[in-house]
N, C-alpha and C positions, 0 to 999 in steps of 0.2 A: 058083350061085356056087361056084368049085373050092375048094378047102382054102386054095390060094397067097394068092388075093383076099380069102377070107374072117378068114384071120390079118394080113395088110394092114391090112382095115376096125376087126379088132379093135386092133391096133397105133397108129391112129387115132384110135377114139375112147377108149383109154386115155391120149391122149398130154397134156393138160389134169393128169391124176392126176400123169402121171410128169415131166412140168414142174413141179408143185409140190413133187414128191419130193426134184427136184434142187437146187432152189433152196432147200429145209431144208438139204440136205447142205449145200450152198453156206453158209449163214449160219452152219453150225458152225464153219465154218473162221473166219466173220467175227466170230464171241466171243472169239478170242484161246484157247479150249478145245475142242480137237478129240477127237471121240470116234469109231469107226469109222463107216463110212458105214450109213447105212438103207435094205439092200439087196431090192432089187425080190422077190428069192425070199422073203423072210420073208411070215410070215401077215398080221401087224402092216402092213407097209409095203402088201403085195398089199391087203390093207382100205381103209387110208387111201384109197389113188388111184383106186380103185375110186370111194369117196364121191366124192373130191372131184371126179372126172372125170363122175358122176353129176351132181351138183350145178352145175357148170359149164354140163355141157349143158343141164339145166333151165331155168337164167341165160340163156343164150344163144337157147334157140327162144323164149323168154319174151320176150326182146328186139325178135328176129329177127321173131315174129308181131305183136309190135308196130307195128314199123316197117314192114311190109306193109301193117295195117290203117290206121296215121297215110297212107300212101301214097295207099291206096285213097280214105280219106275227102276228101285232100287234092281229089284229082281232082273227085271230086263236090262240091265247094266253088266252086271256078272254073270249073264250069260243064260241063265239058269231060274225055274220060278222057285220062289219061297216057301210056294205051297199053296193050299186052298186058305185065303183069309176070313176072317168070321164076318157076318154082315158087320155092316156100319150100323153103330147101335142106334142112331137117330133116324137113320130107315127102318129098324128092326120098328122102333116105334110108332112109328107113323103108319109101319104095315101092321103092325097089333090093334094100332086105334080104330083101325077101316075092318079091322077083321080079314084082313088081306094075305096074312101069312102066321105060322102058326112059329112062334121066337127057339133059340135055342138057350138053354142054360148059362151057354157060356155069351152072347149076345144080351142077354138080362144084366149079368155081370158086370159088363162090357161098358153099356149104358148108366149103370149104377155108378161103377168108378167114374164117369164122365159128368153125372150130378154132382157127385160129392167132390170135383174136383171145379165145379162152377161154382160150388157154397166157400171152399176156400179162397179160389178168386173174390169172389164178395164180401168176403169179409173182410181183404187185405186191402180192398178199394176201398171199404170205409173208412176200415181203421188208419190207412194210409195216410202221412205229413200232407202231400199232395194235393189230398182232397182239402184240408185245411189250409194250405196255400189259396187254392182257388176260390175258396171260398168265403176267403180271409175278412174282408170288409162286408160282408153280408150277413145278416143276425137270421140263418136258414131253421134257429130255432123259433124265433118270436120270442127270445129272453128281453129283450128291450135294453135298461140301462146295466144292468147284469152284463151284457151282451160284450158293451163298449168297454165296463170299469173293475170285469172281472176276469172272463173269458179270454177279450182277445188281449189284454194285460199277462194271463198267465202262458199266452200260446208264445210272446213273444220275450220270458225271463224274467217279468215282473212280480213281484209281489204286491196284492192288494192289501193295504193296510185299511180297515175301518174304526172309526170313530163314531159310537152309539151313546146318544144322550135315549135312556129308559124317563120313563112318563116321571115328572115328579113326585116325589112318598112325601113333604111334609112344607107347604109354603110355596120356599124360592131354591128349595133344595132337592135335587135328584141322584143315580147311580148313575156311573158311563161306563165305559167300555173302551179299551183302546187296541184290539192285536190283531193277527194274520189271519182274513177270511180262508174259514179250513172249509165250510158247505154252506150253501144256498139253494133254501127249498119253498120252488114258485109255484102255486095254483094254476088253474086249467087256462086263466085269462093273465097272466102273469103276474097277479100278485104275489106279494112275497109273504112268504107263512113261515117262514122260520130263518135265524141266521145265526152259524158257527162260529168262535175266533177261539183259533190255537197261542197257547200262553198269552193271554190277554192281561192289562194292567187294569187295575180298578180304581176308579176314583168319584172322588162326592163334587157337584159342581154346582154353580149357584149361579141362579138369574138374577144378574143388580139391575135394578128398576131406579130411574129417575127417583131422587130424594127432595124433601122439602129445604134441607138446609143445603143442597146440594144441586140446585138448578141446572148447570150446566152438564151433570154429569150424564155419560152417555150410556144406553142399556147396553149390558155386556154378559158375558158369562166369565166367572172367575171357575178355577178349579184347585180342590182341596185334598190334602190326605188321599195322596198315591199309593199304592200298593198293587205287587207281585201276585194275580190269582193261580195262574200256571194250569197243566191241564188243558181243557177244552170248555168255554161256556156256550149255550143254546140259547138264543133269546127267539120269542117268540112274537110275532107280528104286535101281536096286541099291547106289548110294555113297552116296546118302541116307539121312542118320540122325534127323533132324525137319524140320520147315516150319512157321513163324511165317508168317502171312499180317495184315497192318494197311493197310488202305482210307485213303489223303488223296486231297483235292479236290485235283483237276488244278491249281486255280487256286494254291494253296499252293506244288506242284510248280515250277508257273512262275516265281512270285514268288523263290522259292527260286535257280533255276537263272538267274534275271535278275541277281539280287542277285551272284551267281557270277563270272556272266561281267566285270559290273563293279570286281571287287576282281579279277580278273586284267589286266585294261585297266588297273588306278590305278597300282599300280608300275611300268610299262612307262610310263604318261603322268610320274608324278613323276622317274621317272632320264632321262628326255628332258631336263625344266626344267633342272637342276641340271648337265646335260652343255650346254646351251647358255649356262646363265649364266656356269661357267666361262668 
């Protein structure tokens, strides 16, 4: 076998590993908290797909020799043979790798449909509840507080609510931020480089500092002139000056935002009445 064909076969029966690989990366984006991707050159990543493209292929001849021999016995049941069956494609393989036997068209095939149906298995174990079950209490990303106040909040119905005081613009006075983490985007050591919130409220907020005619009074933050931004805003690490994170059930959210929509419907229904009874 030349070098071309033999990084092929290798490309092949890694591809189970790097099917699962992708479909991790895939599911980071799917948290709502993206962190770089899990990329093939790493020790770490080279590991994983290794096993798991191991353990696929175990899965799979394990299967695959099964369903030969339910075949075989079938036959010998009704009496009668099936016929001549095609190798078992993971022998076919193993006799191509040694130079051992020369494959047939339909045993290439064979074997192909048995890869591509080990890359489906692996992608369905990733993307699997299951796998998020077990894994549940365990931050398998290294997201850190993400992990705890975002992730496993929304695996379990919550919404993350944040509250972003931005660096002060002029004194004792800055911009905030108050709506629903829509994305969170961490650097290679987890810091955090950017943060989403879907229809967020804006407001002006002010640091009281201890006064002189006012001794006892305690450092606080007051906040001013609320307003509606709606949309999507991006705030980036560096105008960020904290982040308050608070988890409510979706279903609160709703009720909430139901309640809403019908107190903006009731004046619009009440000055109809009153413009017809005229």
């Amino acid at each position: 076998m030349n070098f071309t064909l033999a990084l092929l076969a290798g490309l092949v029966l890694l591809l189970p590993g790097i099917t699962a690989l992708v479909s991790w990366n895939f599911q980071n984006v799917h948290h709502g908290a993206k962190r770089p991707e899990l990329q093939l050159t790493s020790v770490t990543a080279l590991f994983v797909a290794l096993g798991i493209a191991l353990v696929m292929h175990i899965l799979g001849y394990g299967l695959v020799s099964l369903g030969w021999a339910a075949a075989a016995q079938l036959g010998d049941s009704l009496g009668h043979s099936l016929g001549p069956l095609i190798q078992n494609p993971y022998d076919m393989a193993v006799g191509l790798a040694l130079g051992a036997s020369k494959p047939s068209t339909t045993s290439i095939f064979a074997f192909a449909m048995s890869v591509l149906f080990e890359c489906l298995l692996a992608w369905q174990l990733v993307t699997s509840q299951g796998l998020d079950i077990v894994f549940d209490e365990f931050d398998v990303r290294s997201q850190g507080w993400v992990f705890q106040h975002v992730v496993r909040p929304l695996r379990h119905g919550y919404k993350p609510i944040a509250y972003i005081l931005t660096n002060t613009l002029h004194g004792e006075y800055g911009i905030g931020y108050q709506g629903v983490v829509a994305d969170i985007r961490q650097g290679d050591n987890g810091e955090l480089k950017s943060i989403s919130l879907a229809d967020p409220e804006r407001f002006v907020y002010q640091v009281v500092h201890t006064k002189a005619d006012e001794p006892d009074l305690i450092p606080h933050i007051e906040t001013h002139d609320r307003d509606w931004v709606g949309g999507v805003v991006v705030l980036e690490s560096a105008v960020i000056l904290n982040i308050v994170i608070q988890n409510i059930p979706e279903i609160v959210i709703d009720e909430v935002e139901h309640e809403a929509n019908e107190d903006e419907e009731s004046p619009a229904s009440a000055t109809g009445g009153q413009d017809d009874g005229a």
